[in-house]
C-alpha positions as CSV (number, residue, x, y, z in Angstrom):
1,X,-18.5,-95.7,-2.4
2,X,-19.1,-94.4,1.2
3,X,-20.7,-98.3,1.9
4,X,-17.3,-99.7,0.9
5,X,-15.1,-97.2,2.9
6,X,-17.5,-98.2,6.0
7,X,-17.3,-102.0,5.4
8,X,-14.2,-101.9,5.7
9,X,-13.7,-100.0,8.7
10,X,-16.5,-101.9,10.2
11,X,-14.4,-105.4,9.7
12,X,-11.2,-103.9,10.4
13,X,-12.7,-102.9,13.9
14,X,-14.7,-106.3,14.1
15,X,-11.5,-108.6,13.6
16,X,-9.4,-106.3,16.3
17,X,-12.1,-106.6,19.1
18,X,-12.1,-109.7,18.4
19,X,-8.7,-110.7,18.2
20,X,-8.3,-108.6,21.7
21,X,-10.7,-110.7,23.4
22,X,-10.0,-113.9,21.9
23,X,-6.5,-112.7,23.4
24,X,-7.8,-111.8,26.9
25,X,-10.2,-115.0,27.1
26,X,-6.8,-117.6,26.2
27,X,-4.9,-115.3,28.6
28,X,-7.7,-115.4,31.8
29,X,-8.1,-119.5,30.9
30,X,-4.2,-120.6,30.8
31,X,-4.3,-119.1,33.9
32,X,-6.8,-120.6,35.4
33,X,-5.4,-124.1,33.8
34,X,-2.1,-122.9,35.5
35,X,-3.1,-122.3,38.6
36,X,-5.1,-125.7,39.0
37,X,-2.3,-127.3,38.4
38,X,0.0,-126.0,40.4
39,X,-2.4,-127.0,43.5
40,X,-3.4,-130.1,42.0
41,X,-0.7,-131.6,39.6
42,X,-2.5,-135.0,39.9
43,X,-5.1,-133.3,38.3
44,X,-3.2,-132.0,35.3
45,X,-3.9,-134.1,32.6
46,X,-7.6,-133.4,33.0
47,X,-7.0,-129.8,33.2
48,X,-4.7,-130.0,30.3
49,X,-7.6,-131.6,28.0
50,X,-10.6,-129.2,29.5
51,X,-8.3,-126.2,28.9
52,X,-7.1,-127.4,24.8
53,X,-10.7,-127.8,24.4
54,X,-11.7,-124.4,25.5
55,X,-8.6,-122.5,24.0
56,X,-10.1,-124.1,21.0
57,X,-13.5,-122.7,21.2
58,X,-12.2,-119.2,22.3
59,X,-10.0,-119.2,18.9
60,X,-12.9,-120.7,17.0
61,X,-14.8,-117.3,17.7
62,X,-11.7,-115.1,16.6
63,X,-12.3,-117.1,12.9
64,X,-16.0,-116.7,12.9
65,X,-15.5,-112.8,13.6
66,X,-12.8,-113.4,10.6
67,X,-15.9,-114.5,8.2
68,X,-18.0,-111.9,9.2
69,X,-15.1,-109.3,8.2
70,X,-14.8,-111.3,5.0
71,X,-18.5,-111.3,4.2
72,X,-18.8,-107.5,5.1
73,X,-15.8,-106.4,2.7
74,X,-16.5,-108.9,-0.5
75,X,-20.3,-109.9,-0.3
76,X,-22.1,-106.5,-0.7
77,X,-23.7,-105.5,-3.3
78,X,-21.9,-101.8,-4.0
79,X,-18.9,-103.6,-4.4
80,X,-19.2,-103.8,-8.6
81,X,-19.9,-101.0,-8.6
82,X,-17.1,-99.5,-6.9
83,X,-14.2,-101.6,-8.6
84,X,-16.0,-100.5,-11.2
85,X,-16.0,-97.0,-10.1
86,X,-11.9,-97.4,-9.2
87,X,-10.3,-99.6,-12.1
88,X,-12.5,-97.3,-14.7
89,X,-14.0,-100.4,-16.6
């Protein structure tokens, strides 16, 4: 029962670190899009793509920390046993 109780505590803390820096990394790149931007508006539709495509693969790390949450709180194997353990079956 301890395993489960620690799963879960270990994805809850997974999927807020990485929600923070997912948050931090879109934050630090928008402005850097910004800022490029506003010295080189000419230069703003290749900015504009670079930046979508990189937002993109900051948020696609926020989903794969998602999984591994997932995977730690329904893919072990002391989980039977402790719905077992809980719903008295």
């Amino acid at each position: 029962m301890e395993f489960l109780v620690g799963s879960v505590w270990a994805a809850g803390l997974a999927i807020g670190i990485a929600a923070f820096g997912c948050g931090i990394g879109q934050g630090l790149g928008l402005n850097g899009a910004m800022s490029g931007i506003s010295r080189n508006p000419e230069a703003a539709g290749k900015i504009q793509v670079n930046m979508l495509i990189g937002l993109a693969l900051i948020e696609s790390l926020c989903i794969y920390a998602l999984v591994v949450s997932l995977i730690l709180m329904y893919a072990h194997p002391a989980l039977q046993a402790a719905t077992a353990a809980i719903g008295g079956h």
